[in-house]
C-alpha positions, 0 to 999 in steps of 0.5 A, a space after each residue: 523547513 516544511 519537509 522533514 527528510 526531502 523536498 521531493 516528497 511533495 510528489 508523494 503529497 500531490 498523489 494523494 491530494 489528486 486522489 481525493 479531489 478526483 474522486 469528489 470531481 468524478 461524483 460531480 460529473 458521474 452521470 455526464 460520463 460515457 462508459 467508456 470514460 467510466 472504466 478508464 477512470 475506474 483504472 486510473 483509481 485503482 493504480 492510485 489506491 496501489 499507489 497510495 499504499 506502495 509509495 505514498 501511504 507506505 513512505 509515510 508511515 516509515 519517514 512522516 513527511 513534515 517537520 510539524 506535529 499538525 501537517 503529519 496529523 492533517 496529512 494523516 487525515 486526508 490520506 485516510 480519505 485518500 486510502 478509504 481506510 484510517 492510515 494507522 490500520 494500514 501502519 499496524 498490518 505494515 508494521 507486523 509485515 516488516 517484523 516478520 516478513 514473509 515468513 513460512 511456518 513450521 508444519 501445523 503453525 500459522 505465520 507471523 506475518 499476517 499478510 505472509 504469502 505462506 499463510 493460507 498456502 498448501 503443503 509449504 508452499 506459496 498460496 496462488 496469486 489470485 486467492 491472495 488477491 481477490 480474498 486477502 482482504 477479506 481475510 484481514 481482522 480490522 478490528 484486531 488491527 484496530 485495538 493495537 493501536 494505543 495512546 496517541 495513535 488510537 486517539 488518531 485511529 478514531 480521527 482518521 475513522 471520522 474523517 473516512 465516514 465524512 469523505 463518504 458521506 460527502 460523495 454520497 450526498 453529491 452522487 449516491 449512485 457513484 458511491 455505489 456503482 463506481 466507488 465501492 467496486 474501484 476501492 475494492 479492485 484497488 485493495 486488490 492490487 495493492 495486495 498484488 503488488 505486495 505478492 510480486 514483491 515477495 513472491 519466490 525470494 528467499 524466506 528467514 533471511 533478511 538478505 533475500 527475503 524481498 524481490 527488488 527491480 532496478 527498471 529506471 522508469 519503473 522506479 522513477 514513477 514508483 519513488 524506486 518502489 524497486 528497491 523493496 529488498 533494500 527496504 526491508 533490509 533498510 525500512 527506515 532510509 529515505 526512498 530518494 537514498 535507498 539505492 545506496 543500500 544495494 551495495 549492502 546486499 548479496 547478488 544472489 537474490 531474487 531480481 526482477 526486469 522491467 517491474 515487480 509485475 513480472 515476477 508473475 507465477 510460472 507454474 
């Protein structure tokens, strides 16, 4: 068998293959471009970069794809291309979010979680949506991510570092102009959004309680073109189950919990 949990998780494949192929055929054809066509693939870029780290870069990291060692490995490499970042710093920052999600501090202490929404936010309550977003990145310790890594993984973490630097050298010597007018500016927004995404997804749920910690959306097309993306309380509540089964653990789940209609996007700060 080629995949490990799901057939279905070719899907998640084709997203990032269609990620870096589009970027190295947008490089070709840069200076062919209208303006107008610029900006619409510069925003079709950014929904993959968010799609990447909420669906593709995300299930991978919690259910690797392939039963082969050397296809999770090469996968890993061409995702680091994809995200414009090696994989393993995204499964650190991953990591220490699900172990302490979300968390809100005691006055006079830092969160756990370094992508809390507590953690620069004043007077216990959440930071604002655009700080969080436009700054967050900003704000991340790659290097301090980088060293968590250990063994094997600090092996692939200097892999995926050279994979990355090769994918730019690639769109540079194809079109330096693109590297720098289009690439630099869609990969930033795209952190950007991924970092919204993440502030949707927990923004006015419950805090220290596994239960209600997250904010999920059952929205049926939502989840169809997000791989039930929806159901992130389900996940944190379940992060090893397989988003074609994670539905099965809304069941699991109190009913007074933050639920969102439509998408997570809509969960938008009132005040």
């Amino acid at each position: 068998m080629l995949f490990k949990y799901s057939k279905k998780d070719i899907f998640l494949v084709i997203v990032c293959l269609l990620n870096v192929s589009g970027f190295v055929l947008a490089a070709n054809y840069y200076h062919g471009l209208s303006s107008v066509m610029k900006v619409i693939l510069g925003v079709a870029f950014v929904c993959f970069y968010c799609t990447n780290y909420q669906c593709v870069s995300h299930n991978f990291i919690h259910n690797n794809f392939f039963t082969s060692d050397k296809l999770n490995f090469v996968f890993s490499l061409i995702n680091s291309m994809a995200m414009g970042l090696p994989q393993t710093l995204y499964y650190q920052h991953h990591m220490n979010h699900h172990r302490y999600n979300n968390d809100k501090p005691a006055k006079g202490s830092e969160t756990k979680d370094i992508s809390s929404l507590y953690r620069y936010g004043k007077d216990g309550k959440e930071e604002g949506l655009l700080t969080y977003s436009f700054i967050g990145f900003f704000r991340i310790d790659l290097v301090s991510l980088a060293k968590r890594n250990k063994g094997d993984k600090r092996r692939l973490f200097y892999v995926e570092l050279i994979s990355v630097l090769i994918f730019w050298c690639v769109l540079i010597d194809i079109n330096y102009k693109f590297f720098l007018m289009f690439y630099l500016p869609v990969w930033y927004l795209g952190q950007v959004a991924a970092l919204m995404e993440n502030y949707f997804e927990h923004y006015g749920a419950g805090v220290n309680d596994r239960k209600r910690d997250s904010v999920s959306c059952y929205n049926k097309f939502y989840n169809f073109l997000w791989f039930n993306n929806g159901y992130h309380q389900e996940h944190h509540f379940s992060p090893t189950t397989h988003w074609t089964e994670i539905e099965k653990v809304k069941d699991l789940l109190p009913k007074d919990r933050k639920i969102v209609d439509g998408a997570h996007f809509f969960n938008f700060p009132r005040s």
